[in-house]
VMD Tcl script that draws the C-alpha trace (Angstrom):
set ca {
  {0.00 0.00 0.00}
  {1.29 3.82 -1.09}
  {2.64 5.55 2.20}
  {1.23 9.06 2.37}
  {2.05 11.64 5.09}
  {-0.51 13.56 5.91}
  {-0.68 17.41 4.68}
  {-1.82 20.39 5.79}
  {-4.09 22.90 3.80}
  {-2.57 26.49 4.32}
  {-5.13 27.66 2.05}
  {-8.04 26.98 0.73}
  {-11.62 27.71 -1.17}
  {-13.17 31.70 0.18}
  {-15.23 30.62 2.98}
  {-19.15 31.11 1.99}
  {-22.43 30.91 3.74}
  {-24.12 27.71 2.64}
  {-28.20 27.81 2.33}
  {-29.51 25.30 4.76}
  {-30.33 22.26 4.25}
  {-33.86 21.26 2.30}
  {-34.81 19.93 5.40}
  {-35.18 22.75 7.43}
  {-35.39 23.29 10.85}
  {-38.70 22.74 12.12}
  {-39.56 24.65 15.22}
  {-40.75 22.39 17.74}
  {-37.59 19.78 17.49}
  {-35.52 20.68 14.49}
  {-32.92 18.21 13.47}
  {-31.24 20.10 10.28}
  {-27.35 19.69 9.83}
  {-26.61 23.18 9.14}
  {-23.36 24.43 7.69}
  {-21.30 21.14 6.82}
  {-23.79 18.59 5.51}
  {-26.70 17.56 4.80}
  {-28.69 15.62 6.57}
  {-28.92 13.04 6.54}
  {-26.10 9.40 6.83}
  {-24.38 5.91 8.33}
  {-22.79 2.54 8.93}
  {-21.98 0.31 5.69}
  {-19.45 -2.79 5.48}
  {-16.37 -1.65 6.72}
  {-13.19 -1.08 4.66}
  {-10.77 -4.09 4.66}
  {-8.35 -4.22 6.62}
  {-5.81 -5.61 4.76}
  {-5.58 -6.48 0.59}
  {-6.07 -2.67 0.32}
  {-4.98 -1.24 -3.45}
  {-1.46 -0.29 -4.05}
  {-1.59 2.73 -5.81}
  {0.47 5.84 -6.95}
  {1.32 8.25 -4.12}
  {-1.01 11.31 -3.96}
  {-0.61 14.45 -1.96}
  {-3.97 15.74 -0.39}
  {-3.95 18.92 -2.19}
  {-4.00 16.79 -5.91}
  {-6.51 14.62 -4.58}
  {-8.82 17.45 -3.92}
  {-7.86 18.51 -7.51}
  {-8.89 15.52 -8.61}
  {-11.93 15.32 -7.08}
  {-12.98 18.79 -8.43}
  {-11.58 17.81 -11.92}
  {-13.85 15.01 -12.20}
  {-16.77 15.52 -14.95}
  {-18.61 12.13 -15.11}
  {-21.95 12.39 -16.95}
  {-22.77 8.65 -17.06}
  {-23.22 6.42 -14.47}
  {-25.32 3.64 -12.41}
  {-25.42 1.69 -9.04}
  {-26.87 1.15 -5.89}
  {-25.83 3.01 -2.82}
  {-26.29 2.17 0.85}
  {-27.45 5.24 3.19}
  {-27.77 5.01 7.17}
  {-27.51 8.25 9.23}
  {-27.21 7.51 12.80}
  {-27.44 11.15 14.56}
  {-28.71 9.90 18.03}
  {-32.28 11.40 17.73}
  {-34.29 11.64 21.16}
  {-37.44 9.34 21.44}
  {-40.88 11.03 21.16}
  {-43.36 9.13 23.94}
  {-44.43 5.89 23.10}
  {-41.17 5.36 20.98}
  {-41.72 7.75 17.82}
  {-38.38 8.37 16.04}
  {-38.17 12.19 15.52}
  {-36.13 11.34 11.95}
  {-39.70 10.58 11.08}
  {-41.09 13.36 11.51}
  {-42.39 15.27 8.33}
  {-42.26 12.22 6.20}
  {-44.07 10.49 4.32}
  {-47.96 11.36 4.78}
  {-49.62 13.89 4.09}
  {-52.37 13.98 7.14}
  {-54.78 12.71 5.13}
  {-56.75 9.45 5.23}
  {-54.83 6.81 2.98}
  {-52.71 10.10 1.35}
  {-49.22 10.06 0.99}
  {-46.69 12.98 0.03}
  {-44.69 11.93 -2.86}
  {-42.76 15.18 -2.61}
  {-38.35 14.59 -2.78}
  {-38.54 16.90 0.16}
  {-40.52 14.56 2.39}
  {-38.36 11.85 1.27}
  {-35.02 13.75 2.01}
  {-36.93 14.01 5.52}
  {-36.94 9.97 5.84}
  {-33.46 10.04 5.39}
  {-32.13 11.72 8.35}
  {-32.83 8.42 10.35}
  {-32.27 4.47 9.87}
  {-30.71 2.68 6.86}
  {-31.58 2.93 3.09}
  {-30.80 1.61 -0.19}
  {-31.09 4.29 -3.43}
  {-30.27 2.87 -6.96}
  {-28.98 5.92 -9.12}
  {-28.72 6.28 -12.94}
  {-27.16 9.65 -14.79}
  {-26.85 10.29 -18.40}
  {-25.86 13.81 -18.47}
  {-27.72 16.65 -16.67}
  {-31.43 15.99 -17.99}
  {-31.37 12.37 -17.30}
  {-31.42 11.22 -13.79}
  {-33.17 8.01 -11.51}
  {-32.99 7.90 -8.27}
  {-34.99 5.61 -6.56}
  {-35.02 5.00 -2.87}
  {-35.65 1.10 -2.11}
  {-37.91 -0.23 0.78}
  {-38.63 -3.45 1.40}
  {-42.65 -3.42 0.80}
  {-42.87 -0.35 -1.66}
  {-40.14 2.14 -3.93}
  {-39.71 5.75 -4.39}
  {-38.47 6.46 -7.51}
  {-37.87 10.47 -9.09}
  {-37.24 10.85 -12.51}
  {-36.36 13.62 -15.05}
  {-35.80 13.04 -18.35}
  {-35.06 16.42 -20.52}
  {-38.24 18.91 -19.06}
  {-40.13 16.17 -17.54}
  {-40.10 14.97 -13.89}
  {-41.74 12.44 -12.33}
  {-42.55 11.46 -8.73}
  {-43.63 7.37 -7.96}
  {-44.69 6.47 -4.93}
  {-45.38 2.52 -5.15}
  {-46.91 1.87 -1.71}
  {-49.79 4.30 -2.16}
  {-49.85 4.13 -6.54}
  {-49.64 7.83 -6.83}
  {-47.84 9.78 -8.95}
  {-46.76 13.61 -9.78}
  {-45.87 15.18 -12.84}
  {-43.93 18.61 -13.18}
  {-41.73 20.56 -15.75}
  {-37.97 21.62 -14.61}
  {-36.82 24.46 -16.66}
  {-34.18 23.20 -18.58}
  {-31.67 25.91 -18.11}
  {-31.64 24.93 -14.50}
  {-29.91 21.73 -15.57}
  {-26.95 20.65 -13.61}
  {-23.91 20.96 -16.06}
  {-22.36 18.12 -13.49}
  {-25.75 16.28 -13.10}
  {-23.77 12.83 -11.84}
  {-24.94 13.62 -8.56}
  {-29.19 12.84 -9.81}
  {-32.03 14.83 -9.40}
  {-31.37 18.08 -7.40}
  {-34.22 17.26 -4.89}
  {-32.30 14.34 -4.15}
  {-28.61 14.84 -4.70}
  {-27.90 15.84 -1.64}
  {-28.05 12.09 -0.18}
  {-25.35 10.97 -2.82}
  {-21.46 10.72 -1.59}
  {-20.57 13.35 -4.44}
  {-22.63 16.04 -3.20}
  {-21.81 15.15 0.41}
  {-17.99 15.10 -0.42}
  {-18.78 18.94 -2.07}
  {-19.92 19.85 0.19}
  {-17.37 18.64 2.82}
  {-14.27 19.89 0.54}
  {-15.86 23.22 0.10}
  {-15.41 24.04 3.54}
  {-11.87 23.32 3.76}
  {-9.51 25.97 4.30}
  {-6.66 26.86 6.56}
  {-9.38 25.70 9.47}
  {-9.21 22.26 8.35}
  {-6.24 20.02 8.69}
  {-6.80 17.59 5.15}
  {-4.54 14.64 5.05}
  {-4.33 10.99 2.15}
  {-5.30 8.18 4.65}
  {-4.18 4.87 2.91}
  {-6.08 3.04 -0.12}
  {-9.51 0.85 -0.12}
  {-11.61 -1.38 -2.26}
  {-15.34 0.47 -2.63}
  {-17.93 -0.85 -4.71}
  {-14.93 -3.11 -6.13}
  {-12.62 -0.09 -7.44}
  {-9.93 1.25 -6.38}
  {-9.94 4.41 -4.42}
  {-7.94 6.87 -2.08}
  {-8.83 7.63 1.15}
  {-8.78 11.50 1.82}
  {-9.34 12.46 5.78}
  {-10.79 16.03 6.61}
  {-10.38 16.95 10.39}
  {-11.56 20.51 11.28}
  {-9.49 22.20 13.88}
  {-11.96 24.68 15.53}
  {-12.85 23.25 18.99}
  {-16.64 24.70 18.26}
  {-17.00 22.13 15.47}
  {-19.20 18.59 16.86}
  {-17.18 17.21 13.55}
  {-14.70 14.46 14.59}
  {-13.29 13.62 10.95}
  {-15.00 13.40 7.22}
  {-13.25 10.40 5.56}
  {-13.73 10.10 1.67}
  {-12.77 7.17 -0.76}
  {-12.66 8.93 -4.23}
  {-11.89 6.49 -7.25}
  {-8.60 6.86 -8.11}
  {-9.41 6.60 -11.98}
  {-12.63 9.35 -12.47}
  {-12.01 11.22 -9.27}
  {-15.38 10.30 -8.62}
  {-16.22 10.06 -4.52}
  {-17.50 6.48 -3.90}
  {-17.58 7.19 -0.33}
  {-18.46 9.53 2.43}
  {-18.17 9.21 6.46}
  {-18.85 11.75 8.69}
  {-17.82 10.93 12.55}
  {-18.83 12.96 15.10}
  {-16.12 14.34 17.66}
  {-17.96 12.68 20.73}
  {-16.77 9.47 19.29}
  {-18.34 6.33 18.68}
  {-19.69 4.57 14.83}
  {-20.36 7.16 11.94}
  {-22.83 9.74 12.21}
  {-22.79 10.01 8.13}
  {-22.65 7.89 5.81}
  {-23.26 7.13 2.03}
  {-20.81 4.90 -0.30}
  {-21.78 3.15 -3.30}
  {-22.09 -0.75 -3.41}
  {-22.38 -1.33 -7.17}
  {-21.50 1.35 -9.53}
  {-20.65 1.48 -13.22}
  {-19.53 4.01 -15.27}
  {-21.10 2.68 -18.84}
  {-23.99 4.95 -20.14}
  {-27.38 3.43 -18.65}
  {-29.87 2.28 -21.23}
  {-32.10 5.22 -22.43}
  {-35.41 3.00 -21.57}
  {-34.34 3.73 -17.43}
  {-35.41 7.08 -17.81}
  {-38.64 6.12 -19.02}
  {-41.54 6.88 -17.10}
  {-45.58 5.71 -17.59}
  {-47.76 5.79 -14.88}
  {-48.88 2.71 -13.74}
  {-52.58 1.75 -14.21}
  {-55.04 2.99 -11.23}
  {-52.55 5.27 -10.36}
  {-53.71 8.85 -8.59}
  {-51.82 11.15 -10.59}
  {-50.91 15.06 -9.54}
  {-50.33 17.63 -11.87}
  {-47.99 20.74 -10.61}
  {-50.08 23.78 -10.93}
  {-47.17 26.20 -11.70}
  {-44.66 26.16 -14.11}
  {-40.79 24.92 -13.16}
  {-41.25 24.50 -9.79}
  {-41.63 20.38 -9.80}
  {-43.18 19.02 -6.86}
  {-42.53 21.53 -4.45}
  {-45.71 23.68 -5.00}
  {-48.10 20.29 -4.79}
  {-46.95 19.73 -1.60}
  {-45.81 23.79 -0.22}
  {-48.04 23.46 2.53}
  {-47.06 19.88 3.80}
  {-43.19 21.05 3.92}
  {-40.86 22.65 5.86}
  {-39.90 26.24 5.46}
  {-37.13 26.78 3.08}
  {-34.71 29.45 3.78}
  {-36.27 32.27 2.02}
  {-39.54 31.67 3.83}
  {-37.68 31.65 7.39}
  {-37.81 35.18 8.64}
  {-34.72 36.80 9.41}
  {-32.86 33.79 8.39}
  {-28.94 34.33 7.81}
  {-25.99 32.59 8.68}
  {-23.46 33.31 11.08}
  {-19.97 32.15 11.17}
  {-18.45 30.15 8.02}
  {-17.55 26.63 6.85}
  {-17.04 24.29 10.38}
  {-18.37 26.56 12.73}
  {-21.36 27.55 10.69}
  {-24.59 28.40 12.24}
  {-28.09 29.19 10.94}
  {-30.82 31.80 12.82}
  {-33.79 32.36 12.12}
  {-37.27 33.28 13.69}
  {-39.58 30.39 14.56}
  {-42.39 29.96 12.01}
  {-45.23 33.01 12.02}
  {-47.81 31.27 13.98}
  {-45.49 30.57 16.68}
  {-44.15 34.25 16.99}
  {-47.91 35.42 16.77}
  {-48.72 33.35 19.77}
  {-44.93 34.98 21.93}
  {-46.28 38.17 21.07}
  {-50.07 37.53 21.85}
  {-49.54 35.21 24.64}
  {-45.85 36.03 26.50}
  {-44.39 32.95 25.38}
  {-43.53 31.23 21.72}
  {-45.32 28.76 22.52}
  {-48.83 30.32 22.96}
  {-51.92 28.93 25.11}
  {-49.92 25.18 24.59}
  {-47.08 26.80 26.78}
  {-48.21 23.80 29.29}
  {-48.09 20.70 27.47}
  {-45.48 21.54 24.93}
  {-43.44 23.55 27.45}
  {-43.02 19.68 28.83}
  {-42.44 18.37 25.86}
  {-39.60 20.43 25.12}
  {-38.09 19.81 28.76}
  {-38.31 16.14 28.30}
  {-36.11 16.56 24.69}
  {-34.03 19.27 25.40}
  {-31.85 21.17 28.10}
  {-33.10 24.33 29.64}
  {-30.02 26.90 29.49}
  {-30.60 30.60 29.89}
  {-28.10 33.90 29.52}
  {-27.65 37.51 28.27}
  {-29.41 36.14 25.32}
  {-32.59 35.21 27.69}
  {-33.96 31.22 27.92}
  {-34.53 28.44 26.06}
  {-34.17 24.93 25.20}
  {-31.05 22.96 23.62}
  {-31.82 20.15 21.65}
  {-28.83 17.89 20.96}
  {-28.34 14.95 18.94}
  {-24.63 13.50 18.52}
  {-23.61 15.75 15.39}
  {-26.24 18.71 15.16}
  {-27.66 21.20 18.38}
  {-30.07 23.33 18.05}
  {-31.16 26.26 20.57}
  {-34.39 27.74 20.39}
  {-35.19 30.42 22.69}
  {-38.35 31.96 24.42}
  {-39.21 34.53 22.39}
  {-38.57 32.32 19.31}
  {-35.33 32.70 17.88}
  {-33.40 29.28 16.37}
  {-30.02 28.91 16.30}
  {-28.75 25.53 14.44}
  {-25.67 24.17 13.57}
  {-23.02 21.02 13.49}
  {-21.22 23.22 16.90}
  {-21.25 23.18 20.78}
  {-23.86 24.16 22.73}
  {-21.90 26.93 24.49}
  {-20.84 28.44 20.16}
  {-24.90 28.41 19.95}
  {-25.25 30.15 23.03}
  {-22.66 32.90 21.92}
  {-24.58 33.23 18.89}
  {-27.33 34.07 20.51}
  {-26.08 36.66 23.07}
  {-24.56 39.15 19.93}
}
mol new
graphics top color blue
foreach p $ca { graphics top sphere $p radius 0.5 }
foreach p [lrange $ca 0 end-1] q [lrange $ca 1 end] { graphics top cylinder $p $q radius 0.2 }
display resetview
């Protein structure tokens, strides 16, 4: 196996605030990675321990050349998602990764929306199959073992399959939205693939971030190098992001995200199959199946979003006052808790209205009362992401301490 020492980044990409993530914060428990990545992922076979590649030396600083070199347009494989963030129980056992998912509230409905889906991620294990020829054909479809999600665009069109409730929804993407890079699939889902992930990772890194070539390793079958990003701010909850990237494309096969506090990955995604052929034009074919309830979007470009606006999560632009504070590691998103909740701090003394009693003891059996300069509220902490939301309902979220949230809030 190649020897490589492990080098430092003295410089790196300008620092830039990153939108959140497309599954925002909600404001009774949110569970949004803010800053570093996405949501949502986990535990997959381990890397061998020994009959690892022998391959060229590589510094770190060529790798991540590499890496941003690479321009695959065709591809195909399964890959293997688990995100293990240490979510508090609801009563009576509820996951709170479940939360916003799948239904819509409705009677035998379901919400065939990517958001919702992206919402599913954030917890448990999951298998998505992926296809890519160029950036107007994508699959990606997210593999259960009674029913299948499947979103695909080919050229302008872009459908949404739900197989366990047989309903369907059909939208137009302008085409000059296209991703010139579209390997990474659909843009609703993308951000669950170990390409985007790694992005999103390496566009963090600067002279924070101590970036190092950790050995070789069979993924999916190919040979790759194993790159290992370790930010250096003590504010960060981010142990280490290791990624295999295929050391012919530069493509990343694999991501890991471990959380400082220790223990199995927080994060993961890494392909199990993959091929780089061009996928036959037929799996970007799409006919809705017979009996099926089919949705048409009402608007023009904005795919299944507007369907489903109501059912989802505020996106950035719809948070008031949001902005980011801080950059790359140590990023942190604020905001104001949705409208309805600020109507009832103003109305009733307290964000959380005439429910103050009930929910009040909600929130102190998931989170930590703290108060300060800033006032009081609750932390809610999982092992990579905290979250403060105070009284008079201000959020503060991000992959950091509790005590960086805190000072957040107190400026």
């Amino acid at each position: 196996m190649a020897r490589n020492e492990p080098t430092q980044v003295a410089e790196g990409p300008e620092g830039h605030r990153t939108p959140a993530r497309r599954k925002a914060v909600r404001y009774a428990v949110p569970v949004a990675v803010a800053g570093v990545a996405a949501a949502t992922i986990g535990l997959v076979p381990a890397l061998a321990k020994s009959g690892d590649p022998d391959l060229p030396k590589i510094s770190a600083e060529d790798l991540i050349a590499k890496v941003a070199k690479s321009d695959v347009q065709q591809m195909s494989g399964s890959v293997k998602v688990t995100t293990d963030l240490g979510l508090p129980s609801l009563p009576g056992g509820a996951s709170l990764g479940a939360l916003g998912g799948g239904h819509d509230g409705k009677k035998g409905g379901a919400d065939v929306s990517p958001q919702a889906k992206l919402t599913e991620l954030a917890s448990g294990s999951h298998t998505l199959r992926v296809a890519v020829d160029g950036p107007d054909k994508q699959r990606v479809s997210i593999v259960e073992p009674a029913a299948e999600y499947s979103l695909i665009r080919n050229g302008d069109q872009v459908w949404a399959y739900d197989s366990g409730s047989n309903t369907v929804h059909h939208s137009t993407a302008p085409r000059d939205k296209a991703d010139a890079k579209g390997h990474s699939g659909p843009e609703e889902l993308k951000g669950a693939s170990p390409q985007e992930l790694a992005k999103k990772a390496l566009s963090a890194v600067d002279d924070s971030t101590s970036v190092s070539v950790g050995g070789t390793a069979k993924v999916a079958g190919r040979d790759a190098y194993q790159l290992v990003v370790k930010p250096k701010a003590e504010e960060s909850t981010v142990g280490a992001v290791r990624i295999a990237v295929d050391a012919k494309t530069g493509v990343p096969l694999k991501f890991t995200l471990s959380p400082k506090s220790g223990g199995k990955a927080a994060i993961d995604a890494a392909f199990t199959k993959v091929d780089f052929a061009k996928p036959a034009a037929s799996t970007f074919d799409f006919t809705p199946p017979k009996g099926a309830k089919v949705t048409e979007d009402k608007g023009k470009g904005d795919g299944a979003q507007r369907e489903h606006k109501g059912a989802l999560p505020a996106t950035p632009g719809e948070m008031s006052g949001f902005d980011v504070v801080g950059k790359n590691w140590t990023s942190i998103a604020q905001f104001k808790a949705p409208a309805g909740a600020s109507k009832d701090a103003k109305a009733k003394g307290g964000a959380l209205g005439k429910n103050a009693g009930g929910a009040g003891a909600l929130l102190d059996t998931l989170g930590t009362k703290v108060s300060g300069p800033f006032g009081s509220g609750h932390v809610f902490s999982t092992r990579l992401v905290n979250v403060l939301m105070t009284d008079d309902g201000r959020v503060y979220a991000g992959a950091v301490t509790k005590e960086a949230l805190i000072k957040a809030a107190t400026k």
